[in-house]
N, C-alpha and C positions, 0 to 999 in steps of 0.2 A: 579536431575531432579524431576518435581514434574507432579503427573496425576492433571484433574482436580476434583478428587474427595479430592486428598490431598491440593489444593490447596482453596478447601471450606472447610475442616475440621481446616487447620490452622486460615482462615478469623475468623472461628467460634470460636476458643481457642481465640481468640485474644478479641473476645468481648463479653468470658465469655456467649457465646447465644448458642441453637441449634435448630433444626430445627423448632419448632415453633416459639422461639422468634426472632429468623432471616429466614424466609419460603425459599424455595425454588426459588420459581419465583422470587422475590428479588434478594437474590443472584445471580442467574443467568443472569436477566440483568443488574447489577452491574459489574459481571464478564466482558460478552461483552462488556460493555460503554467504560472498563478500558482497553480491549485487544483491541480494538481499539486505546484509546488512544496512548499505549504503543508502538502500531504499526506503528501511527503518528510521533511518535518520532521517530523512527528509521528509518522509509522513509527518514524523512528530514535531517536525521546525518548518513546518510551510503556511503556516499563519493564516491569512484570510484567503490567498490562493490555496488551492489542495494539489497538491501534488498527487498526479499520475503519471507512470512510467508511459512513454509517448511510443513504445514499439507498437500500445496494444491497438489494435483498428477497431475497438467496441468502446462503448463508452462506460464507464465504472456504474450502471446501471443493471439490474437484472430484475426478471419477472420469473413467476413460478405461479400455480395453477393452486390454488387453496384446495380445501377438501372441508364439506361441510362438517360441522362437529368438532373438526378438526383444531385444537386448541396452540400446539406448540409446532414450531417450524424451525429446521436448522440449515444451515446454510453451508458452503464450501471451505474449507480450510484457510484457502487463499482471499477471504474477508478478512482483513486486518480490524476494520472499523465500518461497522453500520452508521453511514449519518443520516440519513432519513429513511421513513420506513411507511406507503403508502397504500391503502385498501380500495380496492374500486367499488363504489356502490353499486345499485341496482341499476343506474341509471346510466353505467359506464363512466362514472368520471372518480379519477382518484383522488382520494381523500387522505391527508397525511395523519398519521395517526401519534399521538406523544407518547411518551416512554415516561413507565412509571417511575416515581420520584419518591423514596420510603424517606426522604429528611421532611419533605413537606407535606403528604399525606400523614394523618392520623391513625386510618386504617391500613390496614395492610391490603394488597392489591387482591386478595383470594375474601377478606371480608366487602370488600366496595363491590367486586364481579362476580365473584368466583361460581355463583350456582345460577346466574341471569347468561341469555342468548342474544344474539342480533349482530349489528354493526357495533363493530372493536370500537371502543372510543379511547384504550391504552394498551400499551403492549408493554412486556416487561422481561430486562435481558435476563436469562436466569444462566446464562453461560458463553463464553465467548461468542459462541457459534447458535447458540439457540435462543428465540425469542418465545414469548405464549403471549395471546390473544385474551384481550379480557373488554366487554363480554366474549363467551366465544363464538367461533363463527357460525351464524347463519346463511343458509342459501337463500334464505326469501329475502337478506337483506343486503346482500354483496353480488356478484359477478365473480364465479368461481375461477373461469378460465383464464390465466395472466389475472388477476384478482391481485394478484401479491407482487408490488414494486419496493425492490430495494435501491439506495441510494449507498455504497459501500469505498473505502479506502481500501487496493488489494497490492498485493506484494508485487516485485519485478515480476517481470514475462523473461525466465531464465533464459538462460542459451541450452540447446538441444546440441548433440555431437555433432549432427546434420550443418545446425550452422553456424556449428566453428569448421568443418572442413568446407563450406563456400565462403566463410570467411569477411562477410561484408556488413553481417547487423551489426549494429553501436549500443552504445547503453542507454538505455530512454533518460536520461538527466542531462544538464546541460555540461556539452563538450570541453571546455576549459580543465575538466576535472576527471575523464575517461579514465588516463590513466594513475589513478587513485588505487585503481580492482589491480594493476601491474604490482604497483607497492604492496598493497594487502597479501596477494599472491604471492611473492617474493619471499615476506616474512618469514614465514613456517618452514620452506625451504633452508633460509640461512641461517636459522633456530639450530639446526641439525648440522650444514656445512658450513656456512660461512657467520658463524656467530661475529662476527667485529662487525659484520653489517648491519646488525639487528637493530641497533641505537638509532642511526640515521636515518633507516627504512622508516624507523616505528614515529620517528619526528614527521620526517613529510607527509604521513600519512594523516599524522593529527592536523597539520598544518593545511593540507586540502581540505581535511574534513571541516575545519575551523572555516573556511574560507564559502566553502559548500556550503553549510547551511548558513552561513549569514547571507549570499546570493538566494537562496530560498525564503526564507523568514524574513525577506524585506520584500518579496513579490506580493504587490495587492494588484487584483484585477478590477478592481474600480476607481484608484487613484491614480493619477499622472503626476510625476516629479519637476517640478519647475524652479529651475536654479539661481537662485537672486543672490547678490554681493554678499549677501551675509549667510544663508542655510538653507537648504531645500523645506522648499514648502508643500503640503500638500493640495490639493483642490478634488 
């Protein structure tokens, strides 16, 4: 496992540079550009496990307060992917609600709801970050308050200057592969000075990354692997 102070002291071995000739601020948002990246990558290759960065201490869940009338809803920047999307009725208990589907509906979602009120029976993404409600929302037939649960994929929890100068948080993905963000980091540096590096940097880095998501995309949390003479089975 690597902190993020080892993993800018290795970036820095790597391009023969220190703190002045590779600054701080630099490095730092190099670091987040690449932990993001790397976080992209693992979203989209984490198969039936889902991948969440593990610095966060909240669960990839959030609620928000409806508003009666109130049709469309958007949400934080740092939602990658809404995978479930749930309404609380009158009666206090959440209700998951589907997402319109224009290949298998006939109608379009504004002719099946568009001018009817009550409890949402489909909701429909019209933009990365915003959904709308169809029918729309009713307060005689929902629970406005927390009313609105989302179930969401969200990017890395970056690193802050704060704590890269204590020095001790890790990358929430698994440790084998830390310093990956050193390599990525490096790169752009030896672009500029030490181009003969650039080749070999840019190899390791495919080669962890190769490595990385096949440890991800083979993670299921409901099978266990049982190893017989001849091939893993699953149960």
């Amino acid at each position: 496992m690597a902190t993020i102070t080892d993993i800018q002291l290795e970036a820095r071995d790597l391009c023969d540079a220190d703190t002045t000739s590779y600054p701080a601020a630099t490095m730092l948002r190099r670091n987040n550009k690449d932990y993001e990246t790397v976080v992209g990558w693992l979203i989209n290759a984490d198969g039936i496990w889902e991948f969440d960065d593990s610095n966060y201490t909240s669960l990839p869940i959030g609620t928000y307060t409806l508003v009666n009338a109130q049709r469309s809803y958007t949400f934080a920047a740092d939602f990658l992917d809404l995978l479930e999307v749930s309404v609380m009725d009158a009666n206090s208990i959440y209700r998951k609600i589907k997402q319109f589907d224009p290949f298998i509906e006939t109608l379009s979602v504004e002719e099946l709801y568009g001018t009817t009120t009550g409890f949402p029976q489909i909701f429909d993404m019209v933009s990365d970050d915003t959904i709308k409600f169809y029918p729309n929302i009713s307060s005689t037939n929902v629970t406005l308050t927390a009313g609105l649960q989302v179930k969401f994929k969200r990017t890395a929890q970056v690193y802050t200057s704060a704590e890269v100068t204590t020095g001790t948080k890790e990358p929430g993905f698994a440790s084998p592969w830390h310093y990956i963000l050193s390599y990525m980091a490096a790169i752009p540096f030896c672009v500029v000075y030490k181009p003969e590096r650039v080749v070999a940097y840019t190899n390791e880095v495919e080669k962890m990354k190769k490595e990385l998501i096949k440890h991800y995309s083979s993670r299921n949390k409901d099978r266990r692997n049982i190893m017989t003479n001849m091939e893993i089975q699953y149960t």
